[in-house]
C-alpha positions as protocol buffer text, in pm:
chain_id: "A"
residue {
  index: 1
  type: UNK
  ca { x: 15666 y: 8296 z: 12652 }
}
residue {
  index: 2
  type: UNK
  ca { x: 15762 y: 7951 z: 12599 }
}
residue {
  index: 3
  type: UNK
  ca { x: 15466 y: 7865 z: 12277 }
}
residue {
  index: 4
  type: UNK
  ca { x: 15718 y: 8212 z: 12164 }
}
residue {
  index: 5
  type: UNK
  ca { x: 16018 y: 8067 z: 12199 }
}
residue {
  index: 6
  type: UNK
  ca { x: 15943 y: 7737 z: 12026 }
}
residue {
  index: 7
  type: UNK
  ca { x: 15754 y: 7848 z: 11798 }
}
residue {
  index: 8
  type: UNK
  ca { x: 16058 y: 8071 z: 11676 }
}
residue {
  index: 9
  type: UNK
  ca { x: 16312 y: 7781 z: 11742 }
}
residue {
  index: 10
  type: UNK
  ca { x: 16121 y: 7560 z: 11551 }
}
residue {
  index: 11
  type: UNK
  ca { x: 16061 y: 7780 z: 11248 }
}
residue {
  index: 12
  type: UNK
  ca { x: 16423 y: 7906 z: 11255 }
}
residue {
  index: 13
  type: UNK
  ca { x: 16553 y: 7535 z: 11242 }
}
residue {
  index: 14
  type: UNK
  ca { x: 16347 y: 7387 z: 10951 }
}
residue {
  index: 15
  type: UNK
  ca { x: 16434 y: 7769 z: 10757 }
}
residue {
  index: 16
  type: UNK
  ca { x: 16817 y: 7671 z: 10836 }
}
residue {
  index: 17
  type: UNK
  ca { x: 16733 y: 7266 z: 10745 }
}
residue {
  index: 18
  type: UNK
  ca { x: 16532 y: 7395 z: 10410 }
}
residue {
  index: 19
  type: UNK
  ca { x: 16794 y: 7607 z: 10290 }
}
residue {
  index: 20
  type: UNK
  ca { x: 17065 y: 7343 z: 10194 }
}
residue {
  index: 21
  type: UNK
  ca { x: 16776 y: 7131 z: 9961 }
}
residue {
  index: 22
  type: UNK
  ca { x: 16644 y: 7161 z: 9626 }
}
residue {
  index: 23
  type: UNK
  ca { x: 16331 y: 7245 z: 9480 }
}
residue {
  index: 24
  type: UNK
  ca { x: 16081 y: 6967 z: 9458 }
}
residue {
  index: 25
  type: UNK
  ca { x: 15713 y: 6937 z: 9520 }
}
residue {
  index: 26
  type: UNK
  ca { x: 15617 y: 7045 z: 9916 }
}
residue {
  index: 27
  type: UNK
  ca { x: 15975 y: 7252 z: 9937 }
}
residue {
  index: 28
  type: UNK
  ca { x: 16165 y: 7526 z: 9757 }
}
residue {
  index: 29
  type: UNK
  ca { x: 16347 y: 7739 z: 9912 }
}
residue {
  index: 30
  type: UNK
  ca { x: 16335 y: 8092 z: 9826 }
}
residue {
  index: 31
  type: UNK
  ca { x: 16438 y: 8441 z: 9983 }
}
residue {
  index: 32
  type: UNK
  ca { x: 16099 y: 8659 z: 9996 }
}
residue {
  index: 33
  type: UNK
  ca { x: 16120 y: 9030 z: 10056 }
}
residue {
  index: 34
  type: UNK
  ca { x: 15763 y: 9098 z: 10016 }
}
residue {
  index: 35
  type: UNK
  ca { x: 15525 y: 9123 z: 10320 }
}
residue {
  index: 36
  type: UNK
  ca { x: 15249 y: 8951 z: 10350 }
}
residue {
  index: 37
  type: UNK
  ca { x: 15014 y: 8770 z: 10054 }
}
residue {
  index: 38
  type: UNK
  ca { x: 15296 y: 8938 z: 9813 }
}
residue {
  index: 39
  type: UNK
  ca { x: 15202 y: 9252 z: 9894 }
}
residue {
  index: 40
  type: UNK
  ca { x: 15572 y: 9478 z: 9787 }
}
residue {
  index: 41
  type: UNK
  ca { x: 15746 y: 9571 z: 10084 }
}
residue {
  index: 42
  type: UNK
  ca { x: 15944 y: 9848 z: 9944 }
}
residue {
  index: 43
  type: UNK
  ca { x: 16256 y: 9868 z: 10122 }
}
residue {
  index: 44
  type: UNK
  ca { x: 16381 y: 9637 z: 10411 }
}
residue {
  index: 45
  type: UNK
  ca { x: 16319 y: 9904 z: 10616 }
}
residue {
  index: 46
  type: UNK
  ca { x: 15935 y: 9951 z: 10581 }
}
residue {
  index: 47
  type: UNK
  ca { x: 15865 y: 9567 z: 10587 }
}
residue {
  index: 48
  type: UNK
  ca { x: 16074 y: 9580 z: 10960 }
}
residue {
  index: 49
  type: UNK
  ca { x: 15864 y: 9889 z: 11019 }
}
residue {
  index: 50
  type: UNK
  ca { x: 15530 y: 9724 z: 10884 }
}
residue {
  index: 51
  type: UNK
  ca { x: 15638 y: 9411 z: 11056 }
}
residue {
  index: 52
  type: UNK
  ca { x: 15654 y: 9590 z: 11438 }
}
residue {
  index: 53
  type: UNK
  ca { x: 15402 y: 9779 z: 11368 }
}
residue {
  index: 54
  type: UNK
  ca { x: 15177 y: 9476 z: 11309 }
}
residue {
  index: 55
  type: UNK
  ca { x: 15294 y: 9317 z: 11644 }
}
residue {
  index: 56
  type: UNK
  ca { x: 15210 y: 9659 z: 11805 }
}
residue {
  index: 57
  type: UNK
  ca { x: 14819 y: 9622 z: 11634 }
}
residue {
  index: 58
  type: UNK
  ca { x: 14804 y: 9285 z: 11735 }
}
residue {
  index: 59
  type: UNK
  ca { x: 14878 y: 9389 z: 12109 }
}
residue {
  index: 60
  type: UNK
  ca { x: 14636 y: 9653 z: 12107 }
}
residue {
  index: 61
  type: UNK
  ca { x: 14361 y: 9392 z: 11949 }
}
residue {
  index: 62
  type: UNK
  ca { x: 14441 y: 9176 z: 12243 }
}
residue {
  index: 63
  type: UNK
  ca { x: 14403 y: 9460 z: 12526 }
}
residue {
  index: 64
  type: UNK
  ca { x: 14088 y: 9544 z: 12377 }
}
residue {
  index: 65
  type: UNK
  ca { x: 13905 y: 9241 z: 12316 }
}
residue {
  index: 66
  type: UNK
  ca { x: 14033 y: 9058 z: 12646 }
}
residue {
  index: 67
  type: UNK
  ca { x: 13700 y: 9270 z: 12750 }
}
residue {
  index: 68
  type: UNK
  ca { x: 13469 y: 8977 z: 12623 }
}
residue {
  index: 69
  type: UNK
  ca { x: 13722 y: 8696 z: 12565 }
}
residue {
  index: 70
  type: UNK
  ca { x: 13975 y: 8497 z: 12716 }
}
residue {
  index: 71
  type: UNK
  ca { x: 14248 y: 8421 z: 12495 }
}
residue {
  index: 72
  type: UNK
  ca { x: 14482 y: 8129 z: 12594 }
}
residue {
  index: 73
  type: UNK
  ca { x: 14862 y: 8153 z: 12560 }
}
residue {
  index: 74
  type: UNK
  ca { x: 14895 y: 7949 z: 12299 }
}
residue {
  index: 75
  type: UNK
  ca { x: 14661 y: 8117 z: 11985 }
}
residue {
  index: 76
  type: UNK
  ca { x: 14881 y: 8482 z: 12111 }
}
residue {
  index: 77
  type: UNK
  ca { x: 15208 y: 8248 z: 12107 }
}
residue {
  index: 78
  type: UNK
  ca { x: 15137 y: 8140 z: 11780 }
}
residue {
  index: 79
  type: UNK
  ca { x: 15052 y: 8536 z: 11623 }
}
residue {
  index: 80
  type: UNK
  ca { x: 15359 y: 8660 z: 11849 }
}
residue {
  index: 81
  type: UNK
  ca { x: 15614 y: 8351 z: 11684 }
}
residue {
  index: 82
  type: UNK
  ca { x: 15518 y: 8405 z: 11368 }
}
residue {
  index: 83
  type: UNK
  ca { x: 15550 y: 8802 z: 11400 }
}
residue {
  index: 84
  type: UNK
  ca { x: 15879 y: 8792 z: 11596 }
}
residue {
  index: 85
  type: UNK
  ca { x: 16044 y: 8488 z: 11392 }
}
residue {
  index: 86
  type: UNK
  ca { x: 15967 y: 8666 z: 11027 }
}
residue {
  index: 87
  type: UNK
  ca { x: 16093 y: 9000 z: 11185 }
}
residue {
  index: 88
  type: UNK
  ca { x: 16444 y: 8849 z: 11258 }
}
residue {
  index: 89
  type: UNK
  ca { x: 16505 y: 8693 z: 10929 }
}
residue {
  index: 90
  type: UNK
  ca { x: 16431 y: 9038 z: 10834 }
}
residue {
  index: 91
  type: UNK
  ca { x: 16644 y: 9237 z: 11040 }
}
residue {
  index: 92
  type: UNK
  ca { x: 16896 y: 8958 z: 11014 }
}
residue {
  index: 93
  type: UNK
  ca { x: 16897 y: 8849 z: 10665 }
}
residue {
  index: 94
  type: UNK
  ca { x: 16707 y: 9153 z: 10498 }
}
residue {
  index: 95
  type: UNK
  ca { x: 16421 y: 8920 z: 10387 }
}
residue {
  index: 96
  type: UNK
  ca { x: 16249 y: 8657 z: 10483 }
}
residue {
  index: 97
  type: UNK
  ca { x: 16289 y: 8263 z: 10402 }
}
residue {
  index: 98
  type: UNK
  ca { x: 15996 y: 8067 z: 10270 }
}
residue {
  index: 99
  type: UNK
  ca { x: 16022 y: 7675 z: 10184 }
}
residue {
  index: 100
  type: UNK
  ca { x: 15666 y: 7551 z: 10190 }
}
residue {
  index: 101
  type: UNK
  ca { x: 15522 y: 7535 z: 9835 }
}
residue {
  index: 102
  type: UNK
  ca { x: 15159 y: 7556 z: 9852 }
}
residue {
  index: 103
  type: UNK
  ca { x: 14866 y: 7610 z: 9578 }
}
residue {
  index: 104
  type: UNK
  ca { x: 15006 y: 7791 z: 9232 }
}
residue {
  index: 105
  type: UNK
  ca { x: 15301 y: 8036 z: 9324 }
}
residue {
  index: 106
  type: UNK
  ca { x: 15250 y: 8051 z: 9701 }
}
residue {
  index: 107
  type: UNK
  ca { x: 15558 y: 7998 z: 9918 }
}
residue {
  index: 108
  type: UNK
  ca { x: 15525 y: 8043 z: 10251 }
}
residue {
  index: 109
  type: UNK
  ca { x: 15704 y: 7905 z: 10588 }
}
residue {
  index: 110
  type: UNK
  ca { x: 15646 y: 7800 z: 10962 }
}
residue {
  index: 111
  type: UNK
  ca { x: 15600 y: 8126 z: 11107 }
}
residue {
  index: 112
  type: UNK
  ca { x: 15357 y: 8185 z: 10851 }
}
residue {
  index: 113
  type: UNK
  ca { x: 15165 y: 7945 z: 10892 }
}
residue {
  index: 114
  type: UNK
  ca { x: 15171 y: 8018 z: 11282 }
}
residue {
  index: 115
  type: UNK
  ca { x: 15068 y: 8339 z: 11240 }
}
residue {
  index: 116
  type: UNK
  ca { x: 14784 y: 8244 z: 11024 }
}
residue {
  index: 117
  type: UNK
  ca { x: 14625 y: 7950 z: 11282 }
}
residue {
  index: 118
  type: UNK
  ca { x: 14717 y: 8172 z: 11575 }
}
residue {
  index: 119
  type: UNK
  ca { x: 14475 y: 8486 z: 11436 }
}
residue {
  index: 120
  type: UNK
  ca { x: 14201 y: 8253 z: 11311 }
}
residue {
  index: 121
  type: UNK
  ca { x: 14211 y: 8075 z: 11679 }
}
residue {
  index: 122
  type: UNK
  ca { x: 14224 y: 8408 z: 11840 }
}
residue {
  index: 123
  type: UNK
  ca { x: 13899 y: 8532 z: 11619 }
}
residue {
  index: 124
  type: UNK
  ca { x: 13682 y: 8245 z: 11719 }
}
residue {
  index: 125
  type: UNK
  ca { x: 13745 y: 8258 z: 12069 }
}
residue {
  index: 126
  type: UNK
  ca { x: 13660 y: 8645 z: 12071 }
}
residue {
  index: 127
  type: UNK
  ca { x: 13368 y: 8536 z: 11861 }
}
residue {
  index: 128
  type: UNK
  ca { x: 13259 y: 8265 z: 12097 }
}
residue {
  index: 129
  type: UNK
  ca { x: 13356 y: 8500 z: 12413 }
}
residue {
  index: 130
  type: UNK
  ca { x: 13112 y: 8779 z: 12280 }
}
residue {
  index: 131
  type: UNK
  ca { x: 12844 y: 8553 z: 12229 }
}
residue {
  index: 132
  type: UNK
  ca { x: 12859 y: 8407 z: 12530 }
}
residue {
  index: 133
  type: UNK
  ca { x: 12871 y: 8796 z: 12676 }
}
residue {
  index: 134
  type: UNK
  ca { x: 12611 y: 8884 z: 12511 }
}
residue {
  index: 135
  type: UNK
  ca { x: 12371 y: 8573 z: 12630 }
}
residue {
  index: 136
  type: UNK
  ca { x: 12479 y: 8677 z: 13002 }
}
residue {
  index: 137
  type: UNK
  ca { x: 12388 y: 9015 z: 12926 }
}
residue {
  index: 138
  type: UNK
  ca { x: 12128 y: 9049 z: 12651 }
}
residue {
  index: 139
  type: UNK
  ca { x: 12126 y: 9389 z: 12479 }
}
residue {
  index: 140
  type: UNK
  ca { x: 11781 y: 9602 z: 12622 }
}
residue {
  index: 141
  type: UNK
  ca { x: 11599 y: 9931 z: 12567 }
}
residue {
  index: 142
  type: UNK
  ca { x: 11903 y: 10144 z: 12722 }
}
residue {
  index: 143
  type: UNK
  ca { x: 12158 y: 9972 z: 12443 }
}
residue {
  index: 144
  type: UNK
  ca { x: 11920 y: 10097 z: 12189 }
}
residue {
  index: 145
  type: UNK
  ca { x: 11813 y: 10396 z: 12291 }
}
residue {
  index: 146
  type: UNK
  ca { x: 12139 y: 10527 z: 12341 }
}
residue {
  index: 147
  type: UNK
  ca { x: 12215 y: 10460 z: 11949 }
}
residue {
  index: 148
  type: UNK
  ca { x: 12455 y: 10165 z: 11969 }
}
């Protein structure tokens, strides 16, 4: 709970900091609706409902692959700040607030980028964790005979 709460606090401040400066070559401040990679949200409503539903995928990812893989608190900290701190700038301000210019047109902020580091870390330690399973436990005849 605590990689949550600072990982909200933190993108909430520099969203708050961002807002009051002008346009320039790493920041511009801009309200985005949209959900995620531009993808049209519709109406504030469906990107909050897209938005919980995500969090609700990601938890059922987690339950499942926690199977093969141990996934620290701080890569499911990192996906749950980002989810959680983009959702209340939603609910809150309708859309959310992106600062960080990046390559071309891309805008993007904190809890983004959160989100982003916190899935890829999650995939490569499920990766890693099956692997490893699957050395412990090679797959034999039975796995293949059963059609798996």
């Amino acid at each position: 709970m605590l990689v949550v709460a600072a990982g909200v606090a933190v993108d909430q401040t520099t969203k708050a900091v961002s807002a009051s400066m002008r346009c320039g070559t790493f920041v511009c401040p801009q309200r985005n609706g949209a959900l995620m990679l531009g993808v049209p949200a519709g109406s504030v409503g469906a990107a909050i409902a897209a938005s919980v539903m995500g969090l609700v995928v990601f938890a059922l990812w987690v339950r499942l692959v926690r199977r093969w893989a141990e996934l620290s608190a701080w890569p499911l900290g990192l996906v749950i700040a980002g989810i959680v701190s983009n959702l209340a700038d939603r609910v809150l301000l309708g859309s959310v607030r992106d600062f960080l210019a990046g390559p071309g047109d891309t805008l993007v902020n904190l809890a983004d980028l959160f989100l982003g580091v916190g899935v890829l870390w999650c995939v490569v330690l499920v990766v890693i964790g099956r692997a490893h399973l699957l050395r412990e436990q090679p797959l034999g005849p039975r796995f293949h005979q059963e059609g798996r």
